[in-house]
C-alpha positions as CSV (number, residue, x, y, z in Angstrom):
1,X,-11.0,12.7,-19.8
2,X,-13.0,10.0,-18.1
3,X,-15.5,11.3,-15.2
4,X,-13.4,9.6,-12.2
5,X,-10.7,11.8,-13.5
6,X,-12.4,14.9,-12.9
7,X,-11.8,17.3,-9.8
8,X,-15.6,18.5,-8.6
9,X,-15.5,21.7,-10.2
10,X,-14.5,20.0,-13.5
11,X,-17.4,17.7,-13.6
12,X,-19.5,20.4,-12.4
13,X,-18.4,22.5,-15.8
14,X,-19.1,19.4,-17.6
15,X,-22.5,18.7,-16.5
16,X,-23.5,22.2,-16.9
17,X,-22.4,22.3,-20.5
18,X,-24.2,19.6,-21.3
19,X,-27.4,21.2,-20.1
20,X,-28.2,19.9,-16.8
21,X,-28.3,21.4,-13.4
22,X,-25.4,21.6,-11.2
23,X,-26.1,19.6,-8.4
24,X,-25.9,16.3,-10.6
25,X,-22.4,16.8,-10.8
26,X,-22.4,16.7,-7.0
27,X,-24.5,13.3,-7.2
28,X,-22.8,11.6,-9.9
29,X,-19.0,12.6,-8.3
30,X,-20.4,11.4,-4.8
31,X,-21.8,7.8,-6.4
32,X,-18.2,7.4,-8.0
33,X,-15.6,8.6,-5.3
34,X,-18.0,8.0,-2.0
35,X,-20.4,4.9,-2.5
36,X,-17.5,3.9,-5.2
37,X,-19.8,2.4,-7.5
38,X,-18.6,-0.3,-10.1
39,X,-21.6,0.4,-12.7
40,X,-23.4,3.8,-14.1
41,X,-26.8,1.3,-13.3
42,X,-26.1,1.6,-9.6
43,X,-26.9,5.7,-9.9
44,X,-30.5,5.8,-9.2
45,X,-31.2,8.8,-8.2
46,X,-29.4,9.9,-11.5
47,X,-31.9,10.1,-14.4
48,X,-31.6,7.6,-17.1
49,X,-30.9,10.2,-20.1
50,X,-27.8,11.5,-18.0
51,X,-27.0,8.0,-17.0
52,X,-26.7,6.9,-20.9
53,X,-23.7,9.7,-21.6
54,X,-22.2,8.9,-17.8
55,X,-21.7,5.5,-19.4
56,X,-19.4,6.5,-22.5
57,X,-17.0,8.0,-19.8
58,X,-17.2,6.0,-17.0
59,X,-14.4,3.2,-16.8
60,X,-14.0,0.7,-14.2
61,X,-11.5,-2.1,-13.4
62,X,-12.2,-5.7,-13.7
63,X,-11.1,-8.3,-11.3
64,X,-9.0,-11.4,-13.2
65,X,-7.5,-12.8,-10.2
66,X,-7.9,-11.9,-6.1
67,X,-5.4,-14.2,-4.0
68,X,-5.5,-13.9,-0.2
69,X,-3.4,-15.1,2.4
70,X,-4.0,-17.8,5.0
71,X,-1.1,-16.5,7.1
72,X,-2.2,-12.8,7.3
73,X,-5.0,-11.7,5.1
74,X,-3.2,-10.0,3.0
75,X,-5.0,-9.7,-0.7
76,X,-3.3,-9.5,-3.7
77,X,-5.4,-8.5,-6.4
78,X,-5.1,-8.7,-10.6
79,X,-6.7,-6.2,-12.6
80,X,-7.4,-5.8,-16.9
81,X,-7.6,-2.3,-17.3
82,X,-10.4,-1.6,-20.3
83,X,-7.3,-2.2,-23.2
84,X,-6.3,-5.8,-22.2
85,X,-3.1,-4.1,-19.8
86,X,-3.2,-5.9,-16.7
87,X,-1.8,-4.4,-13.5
88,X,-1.4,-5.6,-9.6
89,X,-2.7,-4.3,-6.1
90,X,-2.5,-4.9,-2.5
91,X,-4.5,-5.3,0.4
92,X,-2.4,-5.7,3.7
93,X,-4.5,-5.4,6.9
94,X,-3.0,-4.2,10.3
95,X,-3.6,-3.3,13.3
96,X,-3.3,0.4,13.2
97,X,-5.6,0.0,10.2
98,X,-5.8,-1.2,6.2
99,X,-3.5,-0.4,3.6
100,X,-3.3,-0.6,-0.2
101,X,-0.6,-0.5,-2.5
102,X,-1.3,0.4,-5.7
103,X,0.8,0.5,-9.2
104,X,1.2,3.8,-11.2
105,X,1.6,2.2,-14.8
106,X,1.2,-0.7,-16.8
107,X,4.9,-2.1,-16.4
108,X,8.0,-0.2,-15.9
109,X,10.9,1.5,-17.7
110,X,13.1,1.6,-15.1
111,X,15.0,-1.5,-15.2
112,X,16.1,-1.9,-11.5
113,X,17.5,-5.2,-11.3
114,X,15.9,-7.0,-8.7
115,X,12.1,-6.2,-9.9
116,X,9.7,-8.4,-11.1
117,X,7.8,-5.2,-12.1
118,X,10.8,-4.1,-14.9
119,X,11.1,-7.8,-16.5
120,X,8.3,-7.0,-19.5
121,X,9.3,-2.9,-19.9
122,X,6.3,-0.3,-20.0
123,X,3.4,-0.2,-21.1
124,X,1.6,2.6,-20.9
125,X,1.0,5.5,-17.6
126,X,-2.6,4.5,-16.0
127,X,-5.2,7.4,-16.1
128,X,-6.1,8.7,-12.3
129,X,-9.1,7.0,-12.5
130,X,-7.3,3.6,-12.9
131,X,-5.2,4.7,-9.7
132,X,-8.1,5.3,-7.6
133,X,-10.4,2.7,-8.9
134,X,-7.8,-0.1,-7.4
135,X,-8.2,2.1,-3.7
136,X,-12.1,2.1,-4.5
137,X,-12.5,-1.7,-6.2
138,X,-10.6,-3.1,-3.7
139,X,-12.4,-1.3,-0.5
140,X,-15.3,-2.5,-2.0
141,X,-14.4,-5.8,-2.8
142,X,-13.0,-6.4,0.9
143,X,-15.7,-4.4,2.7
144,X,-13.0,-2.6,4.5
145,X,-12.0,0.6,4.8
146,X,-8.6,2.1,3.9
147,X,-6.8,3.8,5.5
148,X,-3.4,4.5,4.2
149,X,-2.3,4.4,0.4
150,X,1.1,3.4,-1.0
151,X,2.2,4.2,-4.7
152,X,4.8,1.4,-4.9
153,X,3.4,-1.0,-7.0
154,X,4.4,-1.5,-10.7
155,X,5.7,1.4,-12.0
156,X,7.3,4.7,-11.7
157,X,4.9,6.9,-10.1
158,X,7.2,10.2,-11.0
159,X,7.3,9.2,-14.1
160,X,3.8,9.5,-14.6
161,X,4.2,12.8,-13.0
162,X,0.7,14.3,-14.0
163,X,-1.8,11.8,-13.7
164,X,-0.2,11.2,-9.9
165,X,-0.9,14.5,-8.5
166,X,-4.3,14.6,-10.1
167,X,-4.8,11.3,-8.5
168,X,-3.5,12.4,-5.0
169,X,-5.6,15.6,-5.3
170,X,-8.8,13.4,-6.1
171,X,-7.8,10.6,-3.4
172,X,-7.5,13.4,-0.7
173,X,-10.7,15.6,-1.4
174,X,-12.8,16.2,0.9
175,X,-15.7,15.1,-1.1
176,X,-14.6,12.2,-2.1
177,X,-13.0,9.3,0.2
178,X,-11.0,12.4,1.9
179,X,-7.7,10.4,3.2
180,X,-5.4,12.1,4.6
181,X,-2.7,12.9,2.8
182,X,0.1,12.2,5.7
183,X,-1.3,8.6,5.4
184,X,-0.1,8.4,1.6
185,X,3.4,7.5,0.6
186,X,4.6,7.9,-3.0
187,X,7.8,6.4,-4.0
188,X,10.7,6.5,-6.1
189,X,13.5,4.7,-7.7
190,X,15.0,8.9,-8.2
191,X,14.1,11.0,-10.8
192,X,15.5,14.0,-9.5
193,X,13.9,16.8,-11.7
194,X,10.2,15.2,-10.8
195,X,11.7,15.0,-6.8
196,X,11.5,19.0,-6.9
197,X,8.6,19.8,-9.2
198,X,7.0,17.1,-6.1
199,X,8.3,19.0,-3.2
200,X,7.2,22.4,-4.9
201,X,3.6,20.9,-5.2
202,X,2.5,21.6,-1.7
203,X,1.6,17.8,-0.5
204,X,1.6,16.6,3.1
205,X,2.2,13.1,1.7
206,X,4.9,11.0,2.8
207,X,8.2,10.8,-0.1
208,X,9.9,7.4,-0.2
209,X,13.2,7.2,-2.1
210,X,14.2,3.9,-3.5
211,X,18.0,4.6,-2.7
212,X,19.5,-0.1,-2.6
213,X,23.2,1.2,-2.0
214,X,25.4,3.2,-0.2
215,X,27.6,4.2,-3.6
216,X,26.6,5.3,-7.6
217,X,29.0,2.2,-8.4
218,X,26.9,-0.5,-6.4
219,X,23.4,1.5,-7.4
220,X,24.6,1.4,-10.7
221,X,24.5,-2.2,-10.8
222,X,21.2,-2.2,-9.5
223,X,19.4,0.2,-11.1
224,X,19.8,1.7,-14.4
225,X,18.4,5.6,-12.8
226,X,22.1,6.0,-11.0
227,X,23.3,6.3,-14.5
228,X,21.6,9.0,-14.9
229,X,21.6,10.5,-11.3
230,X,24.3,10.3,-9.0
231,X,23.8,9.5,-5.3
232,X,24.5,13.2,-4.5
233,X,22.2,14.6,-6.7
234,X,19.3,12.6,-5.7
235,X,20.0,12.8,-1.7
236,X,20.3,17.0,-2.5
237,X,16.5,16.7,-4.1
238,X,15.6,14.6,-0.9
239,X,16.8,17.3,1.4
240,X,14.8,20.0,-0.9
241,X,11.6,17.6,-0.2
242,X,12.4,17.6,3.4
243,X,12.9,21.7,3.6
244,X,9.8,22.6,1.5
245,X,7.6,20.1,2.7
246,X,8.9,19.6,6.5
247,X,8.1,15.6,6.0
248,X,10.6,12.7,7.1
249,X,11.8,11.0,4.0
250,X,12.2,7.7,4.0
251,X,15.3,5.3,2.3
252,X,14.5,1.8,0.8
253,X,16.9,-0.4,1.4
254,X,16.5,-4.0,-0.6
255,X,19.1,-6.0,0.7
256,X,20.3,-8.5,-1.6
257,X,23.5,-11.5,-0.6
258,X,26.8,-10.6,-1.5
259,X,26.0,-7.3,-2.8
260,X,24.8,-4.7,-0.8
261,X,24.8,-5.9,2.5
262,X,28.3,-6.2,4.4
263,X,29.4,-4.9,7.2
264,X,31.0,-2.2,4.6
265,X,27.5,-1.3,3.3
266,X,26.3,-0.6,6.9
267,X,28.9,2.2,7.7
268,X,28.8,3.7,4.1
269,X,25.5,3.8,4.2
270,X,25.4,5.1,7.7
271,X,27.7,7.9,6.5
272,X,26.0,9.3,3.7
273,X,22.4,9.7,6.0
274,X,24.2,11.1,8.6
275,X,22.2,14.0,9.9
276,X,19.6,13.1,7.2
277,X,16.2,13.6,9.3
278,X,15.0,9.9,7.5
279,X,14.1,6.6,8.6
280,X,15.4,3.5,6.5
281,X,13.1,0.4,5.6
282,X,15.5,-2.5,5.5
283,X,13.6,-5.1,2.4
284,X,15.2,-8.5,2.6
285,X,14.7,-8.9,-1.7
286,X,12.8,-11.5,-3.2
287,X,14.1,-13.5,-5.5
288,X,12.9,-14.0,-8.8
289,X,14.1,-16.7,-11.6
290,X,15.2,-14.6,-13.8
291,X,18.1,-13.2,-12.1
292,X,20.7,-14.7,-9.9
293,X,19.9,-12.3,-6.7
294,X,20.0,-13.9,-3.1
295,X,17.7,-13.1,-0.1
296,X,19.7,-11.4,2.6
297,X,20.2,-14.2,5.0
298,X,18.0,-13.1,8.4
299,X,21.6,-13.0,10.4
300,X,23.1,-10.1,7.8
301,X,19.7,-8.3,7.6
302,X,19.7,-8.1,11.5
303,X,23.5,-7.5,11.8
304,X,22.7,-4.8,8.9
305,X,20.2,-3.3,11.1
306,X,22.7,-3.1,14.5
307,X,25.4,-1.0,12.3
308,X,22.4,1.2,11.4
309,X,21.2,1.7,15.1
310,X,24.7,2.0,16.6
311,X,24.9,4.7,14.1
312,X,22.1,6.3,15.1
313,X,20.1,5.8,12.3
314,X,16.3,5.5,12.8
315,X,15.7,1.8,11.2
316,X,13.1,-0.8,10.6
317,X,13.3,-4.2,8.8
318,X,10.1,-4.5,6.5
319,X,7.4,-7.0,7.3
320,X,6.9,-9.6,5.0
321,X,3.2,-10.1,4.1
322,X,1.4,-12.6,2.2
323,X,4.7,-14.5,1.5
324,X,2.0,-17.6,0.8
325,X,0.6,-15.8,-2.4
326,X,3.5,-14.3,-3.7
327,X,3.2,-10.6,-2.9
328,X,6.1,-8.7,-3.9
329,X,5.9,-6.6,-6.6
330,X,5.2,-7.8,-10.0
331,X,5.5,-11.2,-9.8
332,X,1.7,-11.8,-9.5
333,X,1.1,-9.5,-12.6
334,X,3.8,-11.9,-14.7
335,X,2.9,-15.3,-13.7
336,X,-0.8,-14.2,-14.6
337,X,0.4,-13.4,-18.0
338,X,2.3,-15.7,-18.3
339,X,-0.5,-18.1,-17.8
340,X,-2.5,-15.8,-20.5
341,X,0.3,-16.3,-22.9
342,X,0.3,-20.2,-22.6
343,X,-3.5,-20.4,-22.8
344,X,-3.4,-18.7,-26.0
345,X,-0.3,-20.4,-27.6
């Protein structure tokens, strides 16, 4: 296990097996998860024999491409991970403070339709070092601090089930950058065993359930998971998540023309939340090229959102950030290796 994937008390065994006193562990775990260091050289109050064996386990990120909006500052980052994977991060400033978005895996086996993230399939699970070190690389990088952390970049995060928690247990320490964990929200598309195991874990972090339709036929079209989990199943692991954990869960909705976003879809969808203690995220989708999905026309996403609200749903309509740099999810990871690709052919 790489050292930015060790809890304190792990590092602390570590350094003490390998002869040296106990309170290096504290130095060395505060230089990588506090002053977020990029290089074992930047140590230096770490002596230079400990600082030769820190190196062989000590695995940073490297910055390929960093795009930033002109329209609202929002960053999007590109990053090679030490095996020549490449993976994708957000920056997205606002007022009631910074956010990143950061992916969970190296691609994605999940297939959902509309995702840039799917097109390429998986790749490998990232280590919780490669989790954190986007939070940490890009806090650096930008000179802000975050604030809140979002797990819905490329990938599954429950389907790299371990390496999350470890990650949200290292991302929330209290010696380390010590965010709260009610300003972390971890989403998914619905694996409904992992939705439990989740709940049972004792988190205060916020669950987000990638739900796209009102019905298993329409989600089946969408996303490859409803084949495997009905609608039912997955809203009865919500509720579980809501009981244990007493946290609002909210419903993704991508809204994409002529196919989830009548009139119809409104009151279904209205219907099957009813009494749900949730708030849904309306997404207009963006369109990539290699499907034939429409953007939501802004008069259905706001006519989608007035069913909602005469329903008494509690509903938002998701802001669109760095629309200049294209943002959305995966589509700066596949145009940058696309470009690799061509450059090499």
């Amino acid at each position: 296990m790489d050292l930015k994937s060790m809890t304190l008390s792990e590092l602390t065994d570590y350094v003490t097996q390998k002869g040296y006193p106990r309170f290096r562990a504290k130095q060395i775990y505060e230089w990588c998860h506090v002053k977020l260091v990029r290089d074992v050289e930047e140590m230096k109050n770490i002596p230079r024999d400990i600082r030769e064996w820190v190196k062989n386990d000590f695995v940073s990120l490297e910055v390929v491409e960093r795009l930033e909006s002109k329209a609202d500052g929002t960053n999007k980052f590109v990053f090679r991970l030490f095996d020549g994977n490449v993976i994708e991060s957000v920056f997205m400033p606002y007022k009631h403070g910074n956010s990143v978005c950061i992916s969970s895996q190296a691609g994605c086996r999940m297939g959902c339709l509309f995702c840039a993230s799917a097109l390429n399939g998986l790749e490998r699970n990232l280590t919780p070092s490669e989790m954190l070190d986007q939070v940490y690389a890009i806090s650096r990088i930008t000179r802000e601090r975050v604030s809140n952390v979002v797990v819905m970049g490329t990938g599954e995060p429950l389907d790299n089930y371990d390496n999350l928690c470890r990650f949200l247990t290292l991302l929330t320490d209290e010696n380390g950058l010590h965010i709260s964990q009610r300003n972390v929200t971890v989403s998914s598309c619905g694996l409904v065993p992992e939705i439990y195991r989740l709940a049972d874990e004792g988190f205060a972090i916020t669950f987000a359930l990638s739900l796209h339709a009102s019905n298993d036929e329409k989600r089946k079209a969408l996303m490859p998971v409803a084949n495997r989990y009905h609608i039912a199943e997955v809203l009865d692991s919500c509720r579980y998540y809501f009981d244990k954990t007493g946290r609002r869960i909210t419903f993704e909705y991508s809204l994409v023309a002529g196919k989830n976003d009548g009139v119809e879809d409104a009151e279904e969808l209205s219907a099957l939340l009813k009494g749900f203690p949730c708030h849904v995220n309306l997404i207009p989708v963006n369109p990539i090229k290699e499907r034939e999905f429409k953007r939501a026309d802004q008069n259905s996403v706001q006519k989608f959102k007035g069913m909602l609200e005469k329903n008494a749903m509690n509903v938002t309509i998701r802001r669109g950030m760095g629309k200049d740099i294209d943002a959305a999810c995966g589509q700066l990871r596949k145009a940058y290796m696309e470009s690799s690709k061509n450059q090499c052919s």
